[in-house]
N, C-alpha and C positions, 0 to 999 in steps of 0.2 A: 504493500500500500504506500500511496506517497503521501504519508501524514510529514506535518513539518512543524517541529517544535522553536524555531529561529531561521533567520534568513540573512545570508553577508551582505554585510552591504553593495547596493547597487545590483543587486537582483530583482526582479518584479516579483511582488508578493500580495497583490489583492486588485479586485476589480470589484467599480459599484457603476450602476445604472443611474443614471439622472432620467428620470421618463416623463412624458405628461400624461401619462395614465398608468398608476400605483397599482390597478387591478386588473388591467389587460394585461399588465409585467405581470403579476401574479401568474395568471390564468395560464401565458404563452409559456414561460418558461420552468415552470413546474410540470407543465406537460411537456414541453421539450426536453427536458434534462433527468426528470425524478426529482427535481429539488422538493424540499421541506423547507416551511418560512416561520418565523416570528417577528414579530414586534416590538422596538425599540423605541419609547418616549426619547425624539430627539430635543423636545423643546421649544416652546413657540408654535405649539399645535402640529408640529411636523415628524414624521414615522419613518426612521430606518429601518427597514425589512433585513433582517441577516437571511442568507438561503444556504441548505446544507444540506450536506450527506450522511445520513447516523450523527452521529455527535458531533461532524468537524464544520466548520463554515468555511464555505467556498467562494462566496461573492454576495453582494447586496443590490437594493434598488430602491431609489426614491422619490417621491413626485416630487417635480421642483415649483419652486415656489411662482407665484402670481408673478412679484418684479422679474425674478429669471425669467419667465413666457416672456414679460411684457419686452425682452430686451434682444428677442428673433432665437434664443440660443437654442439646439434643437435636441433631440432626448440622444444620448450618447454615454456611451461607456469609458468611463473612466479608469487607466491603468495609476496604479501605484508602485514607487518605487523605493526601496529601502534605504535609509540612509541613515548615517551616524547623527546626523543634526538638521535638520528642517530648514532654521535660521540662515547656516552657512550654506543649503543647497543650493535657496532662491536667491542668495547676494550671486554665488557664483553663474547662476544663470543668469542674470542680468549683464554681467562681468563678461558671458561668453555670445551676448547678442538675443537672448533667450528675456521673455518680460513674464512678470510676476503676477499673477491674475488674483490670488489670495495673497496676500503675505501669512506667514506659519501663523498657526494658530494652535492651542490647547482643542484636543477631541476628550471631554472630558479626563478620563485616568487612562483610556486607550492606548494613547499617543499623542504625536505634532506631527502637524502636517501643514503643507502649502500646495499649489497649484502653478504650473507654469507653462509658457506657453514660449517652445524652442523658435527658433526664427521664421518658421516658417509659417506657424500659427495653429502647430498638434500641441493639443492640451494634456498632458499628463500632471501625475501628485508625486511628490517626496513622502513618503512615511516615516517617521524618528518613533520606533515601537516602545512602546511600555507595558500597558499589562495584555495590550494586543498586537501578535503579531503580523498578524495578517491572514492569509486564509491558512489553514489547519492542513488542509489538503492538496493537493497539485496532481496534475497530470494521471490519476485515475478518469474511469467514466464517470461524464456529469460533471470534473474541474477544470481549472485553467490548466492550459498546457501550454500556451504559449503568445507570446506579445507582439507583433507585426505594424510597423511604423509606415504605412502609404505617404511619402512624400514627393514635392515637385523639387530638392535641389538634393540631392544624396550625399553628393560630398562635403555641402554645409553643414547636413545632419551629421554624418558621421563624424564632423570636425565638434560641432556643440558637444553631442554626448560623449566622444573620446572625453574631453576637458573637463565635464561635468562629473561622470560617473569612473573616468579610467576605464571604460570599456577600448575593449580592443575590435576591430573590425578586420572582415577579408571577403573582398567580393567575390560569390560564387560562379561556377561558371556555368551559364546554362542556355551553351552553344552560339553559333554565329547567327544572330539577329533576335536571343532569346532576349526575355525580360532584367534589367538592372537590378539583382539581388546580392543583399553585405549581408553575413553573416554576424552575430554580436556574441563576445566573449565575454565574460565578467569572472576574473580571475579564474582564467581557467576552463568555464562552465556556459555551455551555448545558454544564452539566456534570453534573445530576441531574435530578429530580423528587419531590416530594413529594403523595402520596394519602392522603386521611380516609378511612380503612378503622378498621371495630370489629369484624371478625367474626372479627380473627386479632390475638394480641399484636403491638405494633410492632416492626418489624423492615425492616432493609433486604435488600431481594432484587437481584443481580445479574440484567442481561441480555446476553443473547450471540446475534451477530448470528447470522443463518443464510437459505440461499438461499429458503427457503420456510416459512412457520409452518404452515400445515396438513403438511406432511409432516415437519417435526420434532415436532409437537405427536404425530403419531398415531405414529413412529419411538419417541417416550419413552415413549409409553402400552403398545407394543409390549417397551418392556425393560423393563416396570414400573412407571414413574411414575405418578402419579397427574394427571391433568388439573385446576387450580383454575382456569382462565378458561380457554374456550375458544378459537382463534382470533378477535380482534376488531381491526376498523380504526380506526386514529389518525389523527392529520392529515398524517402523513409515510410512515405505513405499516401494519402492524399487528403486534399484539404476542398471545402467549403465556403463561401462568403454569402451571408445574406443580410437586409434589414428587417428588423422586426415591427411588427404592425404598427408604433409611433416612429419606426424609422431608424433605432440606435444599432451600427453594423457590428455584426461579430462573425467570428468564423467558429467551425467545425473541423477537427483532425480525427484521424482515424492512422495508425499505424503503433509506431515502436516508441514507444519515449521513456524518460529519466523514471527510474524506482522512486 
């Protein structure tokens, strides 16, 4: 099982949903995955949903607020990344061209966290963990498996998160006229991917493994997703992208991954 009792830093270790519908997210992805949900008083009337497998939490979702709607932002899933200090993440992303959307903030006893948004204008979070560390689980059926960066400039990205996180990159090769694919190290440990995609703003998309991509890809299409790639094979398995009924993209893996 891949339970995870801590995370090094600069590895991704949790995904939440921003949605504008709390109960359609309910509805879609507990049938799409087996997840289990409850209820978090986050305060000022507003509900973080934890969703999980037996005991461990794997990812969350929340309706966003009135001013969020009022301000076009659209329902999107949110990667997290671990880091020793929150504070010094978002100076240093500012530092490397990268602008600060939250500044850190206390998550109750959880953790610190901020938001930030790399040059290009993909939204990701720092997490500085404390009594939480982030998802419990990874890379079984039903968790994240892995983090996929779609941007328009690659080598600017791979220049911000070298500087940010010490990731190391290496772009793969996938033949004469194939797609612009870097591979992402983090001390050691494949921890992401980055793709030259122009036909969607940049953005990072979670993937979540599952026993088959053809029967989750047509399962989502079934609860209203929209299909954006269809089933296609990688070198280790093959992968999915779709949006779900408010629209927030995630993908689907199917093959061999980390214990």
């Amino acid at each position: 099982m891949g339970t995870r009792t801590s995370y090094t830093p600069g590895t991704f270790s949790w995904v939440d949903l921003a949605t504008t519908d709390a109960a359609a997210a309910r509805s879609f992805y507990t049938r799409l995955f087996g997840w289990e949900t409850d209820d978090t008083d986050a305060g000022d009337g507003s509900v973080y949903t934890m969703c999980r497998i037996g005991p461990d939490a794997v990812s969350a979702f929340y309706e966003m607020s009135e001013e969020l709607r009022a301000t076009g932002a659209p329902a999107s899933w949110t990667s997290y990344v671990t880091v020793e200090r929150a504070d010094a993440a978002a100076a240093r992303a500012a530092e490397l061209g990268g602008s600060v959307v939250s500044e850190a903030f206390d998550v109750l006893d959880a953790g610190r966290m901020a938001v930030i948004a790399d040059p290009q204008g993909a939204v990701f979070a720092v997490w500085q963990p404390r009594a939480q560390i982030g998802a419990g689980r990874v890379n079984d059926v039903g968790c994240l498996c892995m983090n996929e960066l779609a941007t328009s400039e690659i080598d600017r990205a791979r220049a911000f998160y070298e500087g940010l996180f010490g990731w190391t990159t290496e772009q793969v090769d996938t033949g004469a006229g194939g797609p612009v694919i870097v591979s992402v190290h983090n001390r050691g440990s494949l921890n992401a991917t980055l793709s030259e995609e122009r036909a969607a703003p940049p953005h990072w998309r979670p993937y979540f493994t599952v026993d088959s991509v053809e029967a989750a890809m047509a399962r989502a299409r079934e609860l209203g997703a929209h299909a954006l790639l269809d089933p296609m094979p990688i070198g280790d398995g093959s992968i999915g992208i779709a949006s779900d009924p408010e629209g927030a993209v995630f993908g689907v893996f199917e093959g061999e991954v980390d214990p």
